[in-house]
N, C-alpha and C positions, 0 to 999 in steps of 0.2 A: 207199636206198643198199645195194647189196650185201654180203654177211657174209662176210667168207673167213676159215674155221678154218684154224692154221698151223700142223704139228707139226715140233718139230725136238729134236735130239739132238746126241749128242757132236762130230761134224762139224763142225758149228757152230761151236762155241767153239774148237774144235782149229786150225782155220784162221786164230786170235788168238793161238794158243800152249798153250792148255789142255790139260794133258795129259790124255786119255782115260784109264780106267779100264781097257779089253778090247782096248786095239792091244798088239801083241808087248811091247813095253817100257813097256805101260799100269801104271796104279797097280797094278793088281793083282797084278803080276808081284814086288814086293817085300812083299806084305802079305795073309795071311790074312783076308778078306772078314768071315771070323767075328770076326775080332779085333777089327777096325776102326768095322766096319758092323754091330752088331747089340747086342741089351740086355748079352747074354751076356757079351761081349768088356770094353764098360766097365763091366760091374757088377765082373768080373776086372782091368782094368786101364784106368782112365779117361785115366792120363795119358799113354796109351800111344794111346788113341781122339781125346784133345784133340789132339796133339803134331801127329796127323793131318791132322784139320780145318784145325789154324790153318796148316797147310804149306800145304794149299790157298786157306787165304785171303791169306796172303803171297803165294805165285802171283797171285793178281788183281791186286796190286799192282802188277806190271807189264806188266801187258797191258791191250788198248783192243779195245771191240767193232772189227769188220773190216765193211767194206762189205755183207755180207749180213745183219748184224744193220742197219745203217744203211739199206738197201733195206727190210726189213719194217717199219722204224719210218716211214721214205715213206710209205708204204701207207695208213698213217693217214691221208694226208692227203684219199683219198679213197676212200676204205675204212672198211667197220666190219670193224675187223681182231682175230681174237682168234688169239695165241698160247701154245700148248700144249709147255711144255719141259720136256725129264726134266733139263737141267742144272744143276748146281750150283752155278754163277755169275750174275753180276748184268749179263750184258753187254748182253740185251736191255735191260733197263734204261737202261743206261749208255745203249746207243744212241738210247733216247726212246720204246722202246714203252709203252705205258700200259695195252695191256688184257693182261695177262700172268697167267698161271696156271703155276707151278710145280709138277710131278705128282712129287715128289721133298721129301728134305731140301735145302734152300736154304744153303749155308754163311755165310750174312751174316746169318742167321737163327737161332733157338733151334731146337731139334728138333723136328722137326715130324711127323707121317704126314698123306700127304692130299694136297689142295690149297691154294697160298697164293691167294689172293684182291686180289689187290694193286688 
């Protein structure tokens, strides 16, 4: 059976609804990266780092992977398929993928550096 590595990124998810981080009106655009995203920021101000997070995991709430996450989790079916995401949602999941590698903090997850291993 063939292996197909699959990398993918904010595109992805944004196509669900997910806001991006680095488009014009992305996350970034209201929030200091340091504040938010780094030891510095919540050891300074946690609930200012949580309030974050958990925005983003409300977001997942109402969004549904989109047919291109549902297309890669196909793939499995005759595929060894492995998926490589910097995203911070669970939508490949959602969709049915199983061999997933998260290169990122995961928001449904504790903090993490690394890879999750799912």
């Amino acid at each position: 059976m063939k292996h197909i590595v699959i990398l993918t990124g904010a595109g992805m998810s944004a196509e669900s609804g997910i806001k991006t981080f680095r488009d014009a009106d992305g996350l970034w655009e209201g929030h200091n990266v340091m504040e938010v995203a780094s030891p510095e920021g919540f050891a300074n101000n946690p609930e200012l780092v949580l309030d974050f997070y958990n925005q983003r995991r409300k977001q997942l709430l109402g969004v549904n992977p989109n047919s291109a996450h549902t297309a890669l989790a196909n793939l499995e079916k005759n595929f060894h398929i492995s998926i490589i995401t910097q995203n911070v949602d669970d939508l490949h999941e959602r969709a049915g993928s199983s061999n997933l590698f998260h290169f990122i903090v995961g928001v449904n997850h504790n903090m993490y550096i690394g890879v999750l291993l799912n």
